[in-house]
C-alpha positions as CSV (number, residue, x, y, z in Angstrom):
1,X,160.8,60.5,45.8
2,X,158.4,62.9,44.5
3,X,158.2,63.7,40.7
4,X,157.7,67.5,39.7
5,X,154.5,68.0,38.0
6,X,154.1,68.7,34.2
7,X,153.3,72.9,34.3
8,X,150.6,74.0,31.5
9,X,152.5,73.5,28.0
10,X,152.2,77.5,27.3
11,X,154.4,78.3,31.1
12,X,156.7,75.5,29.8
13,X,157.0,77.1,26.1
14,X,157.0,81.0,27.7
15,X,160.0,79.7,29.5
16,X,161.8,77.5,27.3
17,X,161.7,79.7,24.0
18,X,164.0,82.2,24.2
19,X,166.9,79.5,24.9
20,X,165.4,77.0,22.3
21,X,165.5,80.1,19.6
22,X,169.2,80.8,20.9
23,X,170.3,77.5,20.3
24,X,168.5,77.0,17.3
25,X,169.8,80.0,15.9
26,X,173.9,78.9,16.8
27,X,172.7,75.4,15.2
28,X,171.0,76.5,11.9
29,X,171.5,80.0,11.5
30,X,168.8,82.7,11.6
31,X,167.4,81.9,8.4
32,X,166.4,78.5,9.3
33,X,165.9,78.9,13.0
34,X,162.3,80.0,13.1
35,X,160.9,77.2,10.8
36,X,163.7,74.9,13.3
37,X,161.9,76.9,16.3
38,X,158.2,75.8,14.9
39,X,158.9,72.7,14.7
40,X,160.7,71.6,17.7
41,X,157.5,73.3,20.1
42,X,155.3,71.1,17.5
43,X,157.1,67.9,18.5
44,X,157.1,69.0,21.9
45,X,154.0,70.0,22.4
46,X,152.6,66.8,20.4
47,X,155.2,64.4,22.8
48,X,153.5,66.3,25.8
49,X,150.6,64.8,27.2
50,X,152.8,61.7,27.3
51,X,155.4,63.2,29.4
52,X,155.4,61.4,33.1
53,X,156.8,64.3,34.8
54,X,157.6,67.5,34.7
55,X,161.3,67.1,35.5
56,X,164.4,67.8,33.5
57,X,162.0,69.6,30.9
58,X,164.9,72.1,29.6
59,X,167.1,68.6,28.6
60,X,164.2,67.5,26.8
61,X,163.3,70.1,24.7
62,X,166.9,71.2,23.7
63,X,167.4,67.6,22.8
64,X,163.9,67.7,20.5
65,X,165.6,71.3,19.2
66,X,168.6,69.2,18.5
67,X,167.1,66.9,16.5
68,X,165.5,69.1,14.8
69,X,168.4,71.1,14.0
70,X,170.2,67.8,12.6
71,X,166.7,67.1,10.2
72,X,167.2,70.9,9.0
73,X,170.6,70.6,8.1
74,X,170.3,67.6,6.7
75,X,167.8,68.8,4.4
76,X,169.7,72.3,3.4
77,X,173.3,71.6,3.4
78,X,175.4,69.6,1.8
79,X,178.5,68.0,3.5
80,X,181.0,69.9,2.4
81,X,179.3,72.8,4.2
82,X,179.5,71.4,7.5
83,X,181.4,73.1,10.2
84,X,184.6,71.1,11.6
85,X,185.0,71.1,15.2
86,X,187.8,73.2,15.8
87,X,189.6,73.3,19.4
88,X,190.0,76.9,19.2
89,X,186.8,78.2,18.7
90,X,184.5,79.0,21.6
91,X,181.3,77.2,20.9
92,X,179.7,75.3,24.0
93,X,180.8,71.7,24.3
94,X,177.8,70.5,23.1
95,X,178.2,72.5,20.2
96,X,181.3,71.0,19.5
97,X,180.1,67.3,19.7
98,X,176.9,68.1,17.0
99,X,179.7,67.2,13.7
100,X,180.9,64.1,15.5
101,X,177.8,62.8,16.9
102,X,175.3,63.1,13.2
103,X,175.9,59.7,12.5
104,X,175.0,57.9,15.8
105,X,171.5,56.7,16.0
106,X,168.9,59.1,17.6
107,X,169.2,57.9,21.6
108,X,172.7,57.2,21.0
109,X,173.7,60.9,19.9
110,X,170.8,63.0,22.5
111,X,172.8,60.5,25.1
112,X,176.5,61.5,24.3
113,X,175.4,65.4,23.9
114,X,173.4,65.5,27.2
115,X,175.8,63.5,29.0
116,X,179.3,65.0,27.6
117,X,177.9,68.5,26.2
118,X,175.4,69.2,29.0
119,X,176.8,67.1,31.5
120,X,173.7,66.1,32.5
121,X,173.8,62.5,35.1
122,X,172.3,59.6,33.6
123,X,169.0,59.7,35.3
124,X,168.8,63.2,34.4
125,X,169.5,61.8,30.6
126,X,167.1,59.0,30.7
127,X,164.1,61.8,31.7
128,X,165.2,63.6,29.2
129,X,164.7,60.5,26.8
130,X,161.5,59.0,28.7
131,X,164.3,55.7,29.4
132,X,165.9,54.0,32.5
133,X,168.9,55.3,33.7
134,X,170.6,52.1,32.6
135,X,169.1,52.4,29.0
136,X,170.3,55.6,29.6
137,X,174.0,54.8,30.0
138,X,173.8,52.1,27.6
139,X,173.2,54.4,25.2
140,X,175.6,57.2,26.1
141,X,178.4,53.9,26.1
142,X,177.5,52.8,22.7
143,X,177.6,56.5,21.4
144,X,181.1,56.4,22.4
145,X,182.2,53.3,21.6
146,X,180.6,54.2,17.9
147,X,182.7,57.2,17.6
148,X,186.1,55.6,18.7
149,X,185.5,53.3,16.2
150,X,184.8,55.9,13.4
151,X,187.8,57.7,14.6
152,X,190.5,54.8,14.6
């Protein structure tokens, strides 16, 4: 198999930013999503040059926008601000995991979002994290098994 190669990190930002700066934007609100925005092309572009391929490159940077958007809120709200999932509203499913996955550890939660929000396959996940595909559904299994525990 062939691996895609890595495309000049201003193509990749020219065509990634308009969806990172959407997302960011439903995450953090406009008047955090620029800084948000700034920062997640700064973690991407300094994770770059260590990237293997160029594949899955939209999973990876909406999971370093994720983070991102966790660190911010973190920072600027406190918890009794923070939006319960609600069945009836019509955020994206990945959306709707972001309150239920903030406690899981880093891999755990970019796992369970990319796997049950973006329903991404698990070699598509473990690009996305620079893992195997095992390590990959490790992850995404613990992540789970984390929340069911929390929930009980």
């Amino acid at each position: 198999m062939q691996s895609v190669a890595i495309p000049p990190f201003e193509h990749f930002y020219e065509q990634h930013r308009s969806e990172v700066l959407r997302f960011l934007r439903r995450r953090v609100g406009n008047g955090r999503a620029e800084d948000a925005f700034q920062e997640t092309f700064l973690r991407a572009l300094q994770a770059y040059r260590r990237l293997e391929h160029g594949e899955h490159l939209r999973a990876w940077v909406l999971t370093i926008a994720g983070n991102v958007a966790i660190d911010t809120l973190r920072r600027t709200r406190p918890e009794s601000e923070l939006v319960e999932t609600g069945a009836d509203d019509d955020r994206p499913a990945f959306e709707e995991l972001a309150p239920m996955t903030d406690g899981l550890p880093p891999k755990e939660r970019a796992a369970v979002v990319l796997r049950y929000g973006y329903d991404l396959s698990y070699d598509q996940i473990a690009a996305a994290l620079g893992s195997s595909e095992e390590a990959a559904r490790q992850a995404a299994s613990t992540g789970v098994r984390r929340l069911r525990r929390r929930s009980q």
